[in-house]
C-alpha positions as CSV (number, residue, x, y, z in Angstrom):
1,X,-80.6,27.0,-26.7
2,X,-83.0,25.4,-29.0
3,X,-82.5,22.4,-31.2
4,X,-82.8,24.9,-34.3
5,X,-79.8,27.2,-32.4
6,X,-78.1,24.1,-32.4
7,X,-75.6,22.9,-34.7
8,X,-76.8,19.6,-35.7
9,X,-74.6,18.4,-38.4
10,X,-75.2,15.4,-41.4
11,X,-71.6,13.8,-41.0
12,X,-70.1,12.7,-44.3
13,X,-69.5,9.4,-43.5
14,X,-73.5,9.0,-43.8
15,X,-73.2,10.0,-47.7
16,X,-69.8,8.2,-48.2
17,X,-70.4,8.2,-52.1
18,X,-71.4,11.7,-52.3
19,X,-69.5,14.2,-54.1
20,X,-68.6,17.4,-51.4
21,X,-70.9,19.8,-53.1
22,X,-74.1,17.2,-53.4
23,X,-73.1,16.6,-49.8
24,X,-73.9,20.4,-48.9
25,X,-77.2,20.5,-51.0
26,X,-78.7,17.1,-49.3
27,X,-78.0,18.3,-46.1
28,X,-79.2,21.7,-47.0
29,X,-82.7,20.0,-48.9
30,X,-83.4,18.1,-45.4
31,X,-82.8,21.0,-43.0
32,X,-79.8,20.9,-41.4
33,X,-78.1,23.6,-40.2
34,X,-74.3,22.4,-40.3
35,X,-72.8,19.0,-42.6
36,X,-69.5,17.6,-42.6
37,X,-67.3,17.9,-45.4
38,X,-64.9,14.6,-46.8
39,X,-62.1,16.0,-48.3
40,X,-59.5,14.2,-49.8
41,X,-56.9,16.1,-52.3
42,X,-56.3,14.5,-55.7
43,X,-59.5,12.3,-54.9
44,X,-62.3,14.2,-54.7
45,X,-61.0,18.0,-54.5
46,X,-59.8,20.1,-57.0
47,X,-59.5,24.3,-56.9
48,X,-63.0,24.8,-58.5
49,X,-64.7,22.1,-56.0
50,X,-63.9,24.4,-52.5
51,X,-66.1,27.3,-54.8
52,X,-68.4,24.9,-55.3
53,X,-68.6,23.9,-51.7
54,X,-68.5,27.1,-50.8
55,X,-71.5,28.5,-53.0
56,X,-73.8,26.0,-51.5
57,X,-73.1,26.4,-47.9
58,X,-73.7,29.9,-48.3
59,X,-77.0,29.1,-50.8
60,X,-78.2,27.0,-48.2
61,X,-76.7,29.2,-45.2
62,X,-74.8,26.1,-43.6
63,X,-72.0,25.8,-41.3
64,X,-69.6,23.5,-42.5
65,X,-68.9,21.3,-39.2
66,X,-65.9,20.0,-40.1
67,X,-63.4,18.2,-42.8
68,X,-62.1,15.2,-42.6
69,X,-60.2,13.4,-42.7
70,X,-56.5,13.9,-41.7
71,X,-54.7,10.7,-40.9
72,X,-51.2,10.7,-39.6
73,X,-49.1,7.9,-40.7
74,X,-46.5,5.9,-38.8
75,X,-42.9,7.5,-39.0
76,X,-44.2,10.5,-41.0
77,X,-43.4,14.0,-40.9
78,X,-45.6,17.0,-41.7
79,X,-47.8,16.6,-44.4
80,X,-48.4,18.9,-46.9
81,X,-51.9,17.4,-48.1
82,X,-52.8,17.4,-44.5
83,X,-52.2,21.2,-44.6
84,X,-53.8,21.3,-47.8
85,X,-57.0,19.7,-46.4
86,X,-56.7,22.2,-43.1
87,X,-56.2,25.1,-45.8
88,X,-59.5,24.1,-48.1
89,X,-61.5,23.8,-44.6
90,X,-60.3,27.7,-43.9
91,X,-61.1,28.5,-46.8
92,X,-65.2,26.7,-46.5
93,X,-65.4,28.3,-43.1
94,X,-65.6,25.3,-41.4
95,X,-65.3,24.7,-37.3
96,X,-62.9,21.9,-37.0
97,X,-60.9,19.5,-38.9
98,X,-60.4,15.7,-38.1
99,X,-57.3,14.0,-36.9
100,X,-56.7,10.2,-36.2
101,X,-53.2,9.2,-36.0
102,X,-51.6,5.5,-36.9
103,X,-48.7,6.7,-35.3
104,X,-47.8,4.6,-32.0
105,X,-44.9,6.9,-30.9
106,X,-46.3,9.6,-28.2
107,X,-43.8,11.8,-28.4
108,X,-43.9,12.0,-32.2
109,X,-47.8,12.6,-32.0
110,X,-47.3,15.2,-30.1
111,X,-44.9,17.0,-32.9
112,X,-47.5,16.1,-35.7
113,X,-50.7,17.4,-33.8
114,X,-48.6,20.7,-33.0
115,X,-48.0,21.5,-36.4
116,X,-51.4,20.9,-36.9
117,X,-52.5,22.9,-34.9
118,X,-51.0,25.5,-35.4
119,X,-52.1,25.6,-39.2
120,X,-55.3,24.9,-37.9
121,X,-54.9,28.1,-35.7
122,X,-54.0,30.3,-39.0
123,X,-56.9,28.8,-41.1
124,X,-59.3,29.4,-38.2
125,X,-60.6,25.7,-37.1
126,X,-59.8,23.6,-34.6
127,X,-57.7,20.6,-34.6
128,X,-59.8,17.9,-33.2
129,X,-58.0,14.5,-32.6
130,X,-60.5,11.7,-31.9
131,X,-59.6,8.2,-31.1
132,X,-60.6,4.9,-32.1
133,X,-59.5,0.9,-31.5
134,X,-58.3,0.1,-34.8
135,X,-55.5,3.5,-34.4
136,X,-52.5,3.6,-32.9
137,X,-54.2,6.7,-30.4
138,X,-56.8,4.3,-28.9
139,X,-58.8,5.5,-25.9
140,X,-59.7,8.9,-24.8
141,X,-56.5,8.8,-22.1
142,X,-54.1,8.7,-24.9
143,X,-56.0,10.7,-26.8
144,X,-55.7,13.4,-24.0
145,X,-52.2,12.6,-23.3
146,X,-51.5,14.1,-27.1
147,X,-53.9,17.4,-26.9
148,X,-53.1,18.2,-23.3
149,X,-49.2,17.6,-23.8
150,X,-49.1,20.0,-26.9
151,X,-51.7,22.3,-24.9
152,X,-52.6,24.2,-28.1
153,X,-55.4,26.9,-28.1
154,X,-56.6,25.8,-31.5
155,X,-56.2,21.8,-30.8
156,X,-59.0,19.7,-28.9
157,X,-60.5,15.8,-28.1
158,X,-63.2,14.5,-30.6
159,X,-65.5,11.7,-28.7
160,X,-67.5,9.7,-30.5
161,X,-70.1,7.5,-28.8
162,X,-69.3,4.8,-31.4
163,X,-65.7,4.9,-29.8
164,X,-66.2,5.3,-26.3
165,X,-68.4,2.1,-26.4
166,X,-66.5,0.4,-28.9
167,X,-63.2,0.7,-26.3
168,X,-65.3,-0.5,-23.2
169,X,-65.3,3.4,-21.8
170,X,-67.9,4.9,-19.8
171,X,-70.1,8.4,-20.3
172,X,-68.5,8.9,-17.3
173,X,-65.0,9.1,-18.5
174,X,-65.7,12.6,-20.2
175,X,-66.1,14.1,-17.0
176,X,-62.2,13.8,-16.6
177,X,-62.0,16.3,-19.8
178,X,-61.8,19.9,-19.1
179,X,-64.4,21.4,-21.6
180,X,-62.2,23.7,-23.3
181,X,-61.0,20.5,-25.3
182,X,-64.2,20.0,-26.7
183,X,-65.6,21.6,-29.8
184,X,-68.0,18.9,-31.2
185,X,-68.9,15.7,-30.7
186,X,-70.1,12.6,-32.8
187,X,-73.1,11.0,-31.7
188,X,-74.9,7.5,-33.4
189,X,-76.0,4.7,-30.9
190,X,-76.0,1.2,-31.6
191,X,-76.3,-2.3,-30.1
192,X,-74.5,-2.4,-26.8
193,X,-72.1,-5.1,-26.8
194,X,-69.2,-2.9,-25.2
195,X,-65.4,-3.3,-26.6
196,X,-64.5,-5.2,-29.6
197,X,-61.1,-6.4,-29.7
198,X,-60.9,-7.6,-33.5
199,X,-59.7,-4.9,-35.4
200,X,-62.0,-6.5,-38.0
201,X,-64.3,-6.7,-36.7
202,X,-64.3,-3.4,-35.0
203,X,-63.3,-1.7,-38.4
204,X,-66.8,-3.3,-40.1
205,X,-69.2,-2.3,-36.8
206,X,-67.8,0.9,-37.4
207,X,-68.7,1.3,-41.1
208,X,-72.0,-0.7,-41.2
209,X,-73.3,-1.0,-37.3
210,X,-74.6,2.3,-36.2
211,X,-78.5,3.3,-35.7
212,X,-79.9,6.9,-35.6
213,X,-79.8,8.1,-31.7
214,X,-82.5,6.0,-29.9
215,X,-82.5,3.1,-32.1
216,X,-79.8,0.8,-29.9
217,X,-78.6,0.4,-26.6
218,X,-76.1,2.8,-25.8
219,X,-76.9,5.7,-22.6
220,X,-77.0,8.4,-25.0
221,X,-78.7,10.9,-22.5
222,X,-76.2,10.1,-19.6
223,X,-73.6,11.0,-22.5
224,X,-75.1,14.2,-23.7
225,X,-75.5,15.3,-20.0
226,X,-71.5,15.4,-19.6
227,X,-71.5,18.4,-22.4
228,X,-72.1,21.5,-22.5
229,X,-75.8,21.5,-23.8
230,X,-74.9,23.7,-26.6
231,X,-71.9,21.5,-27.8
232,X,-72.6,21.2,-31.8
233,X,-73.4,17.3,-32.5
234,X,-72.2,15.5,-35.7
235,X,-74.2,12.7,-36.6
236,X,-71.9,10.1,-37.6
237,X,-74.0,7.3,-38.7
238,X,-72.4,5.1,-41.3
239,X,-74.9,2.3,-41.6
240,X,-75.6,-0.9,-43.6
241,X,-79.1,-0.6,-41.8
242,X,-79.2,3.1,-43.8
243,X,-77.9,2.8,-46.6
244,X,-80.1,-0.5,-47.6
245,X,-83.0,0.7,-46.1
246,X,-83.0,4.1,-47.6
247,X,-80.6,4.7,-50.9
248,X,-81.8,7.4,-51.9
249,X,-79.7,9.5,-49.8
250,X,-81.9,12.7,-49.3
251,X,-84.7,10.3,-47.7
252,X,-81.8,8.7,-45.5
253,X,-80.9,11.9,-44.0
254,X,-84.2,13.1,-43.6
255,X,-84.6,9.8,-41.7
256,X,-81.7,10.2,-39.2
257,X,-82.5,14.0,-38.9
258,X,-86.1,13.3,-37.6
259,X,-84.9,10.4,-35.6
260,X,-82.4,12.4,-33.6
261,X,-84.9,15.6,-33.2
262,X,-87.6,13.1,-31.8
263,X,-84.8,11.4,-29.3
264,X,-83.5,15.2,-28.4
265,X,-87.0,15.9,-27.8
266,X,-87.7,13.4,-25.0
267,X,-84.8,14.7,-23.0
C-alpha cells in the first residue's frame, strides 16, 4: 500500500478552534485523504452542520476518520448525546468514534462500552476506546480488559503514541493485542521523558507537547512495525510548538502533513 492508499488523517485536536466544516476544507486544501471530526452537541453541532460536514467531505472526497469525542462519566448511565454523537458520525460516514471513560468501576465500563458499541454497530463505525493517565481506564491492560470483556464486533483499542509513552509502556506492549481490535491509531512523537505522574502536568504535555513524527524522541518506527502496515494513522498533534509557530492553520497542517510523509518515507 502506498502512502496516497493510506489513510492519513489531520486529527481535530490539531485545529482545536476550528468549526467541523472549516475542519474538512483545511484538511481537504492540504491534501489529506481522511480528517477527524470534533463533535460536541449543543456546542458546535446543530442539524444543518452534519450537511455541511458532509458536503465537504464528499467536495473534497475525504474519509472522515473518526468523531470524538465521547466521554463516559463516573456513575453514569447511557447517554443520549453520546448516541447522538455516534448517530451524526453514521450519518458523515465516518470509521470510528472515540471513547475515554472517567469511570473507575470495570464492571460498569463494560456496560457503558457495550451499549456503545452496539450503536456504533447500527451507525456503521467502530467503537474505539483509547486510554490515557489522567482517565480512570489508564493503560492499554485495562483498556483491553474493557474491549476484550464486552468482545464486541463493532468495539476496539485506540493507542496513541502520546499515551503509551506518557504511561511508561513499551512499542512492545501492542504485540499482546490481537489485531482485530485495532482500527486506527494516533501517532505524534515528542520528547522522551517516559511516564508523567502529575495529572497536571500530564494533562498540559498532552495539549501543548507533541512534535510532527520525527521531530522528538519517541521509537516511532519500532511502533509502526507492530501494525498492520495499512492501519489508517491519525495525526494527533496538539502543539503549543504548532500553533505559535504556524497560526494560520492551513500552513500548520501542511506542515505536519509534509513532516510525517518525509518520516514515512525513510522507513
Amino acid at each position: 500500500m502506498t502512502q496516497a492508499q493510506r489513510l492519513i488523517a489531520l486529527a481535530s485536536g490539531v485545529h482545536p478552534d476550528l468549526d467541523p466544516d472549516a475542519m474538512v476544507r483545511v484538511a481537504g486544501e492540504v491534501g489529506y485523504n481522511s480528517v477527524g471530526i470534533w463533535v460536541e452537541p449543543g456546542v458546535n453541532w446543530h442539524r444543518t452542520t452534519t450537511a455541511q460536514v458532509r458536503n465537504e467531505l464528499e467536495n473534497y472526497g475525504l474519509v472522515a476518520l473518526d468523531v470524538e469525542v465521547i466521554w463516559l462519566q463516573a456513575d453514569s448511565k447511557p447517554d443520549p448525546v453520546h448516541h447522538q454523537i455516534i448517530d451524526i458520525g453514521g450519518e458523515l460516514g465516518a470509521r470510528n468514534c472515540l471513547i475515554v471513560s472517567s469511570e473507575p468501576d470495570l464492571e460498569q465500563n463494560k456496560r457503558l462500552f457495550e451499549d456503545l458499541c452496539i450503536r456504533a454497530e447500527a451507525a456503521g463505525l467502530r467503537a474505539c476506546f483509547e486510554f490515557m493517565g489522567v482517565t480512570e481506564v489508564k493503560d492499554l491492560a485495562a483498556a483491553m480488559d474493557v474491549v476484550e470483556g464486552v468482545d464486541h464486533p463493532a468495539g476496539g483499542v485506540l493507542i496513541d503514541a502520546f499515551h503509551l509513552e506518557r504511561v511508561g509502556l513499551e512499542p512492545a506492549a501492542v504485540e499482546a493485542v490481537d489485531p482485530r481490535w485495532l482500527s486506527y491509531m494516533q501517532l505524534c512523537d515528542m520528547p522522551a521523558r517516559g511516564a508523567i505522574d502529575d495529572p497536571e502536568a500530564y494533562f498540559a504535555d498532552a495539549l501543548d507537547g507533541r512534535l510532527a513524527p520525527g521531530e522528538g524522541e519517541l521509537p516511532l518506527a519500532e511502533l509502526l512495525s507492530k501494525f498492520s502496515p495499512d492501519i489508517p494513522i491519525s495525526l494527533e498533534i496538539r502543539s503549543k510548538h504548532y500553533r505559535d509557530s504556524y497560526p494560520d492553520p492551513v500552513e500548520r497542517a501542511r506542515v505536519i502533513l509534509e513532516k510525517t510523509q518525509a518520516f514515512l518515507q525513510q522507513g
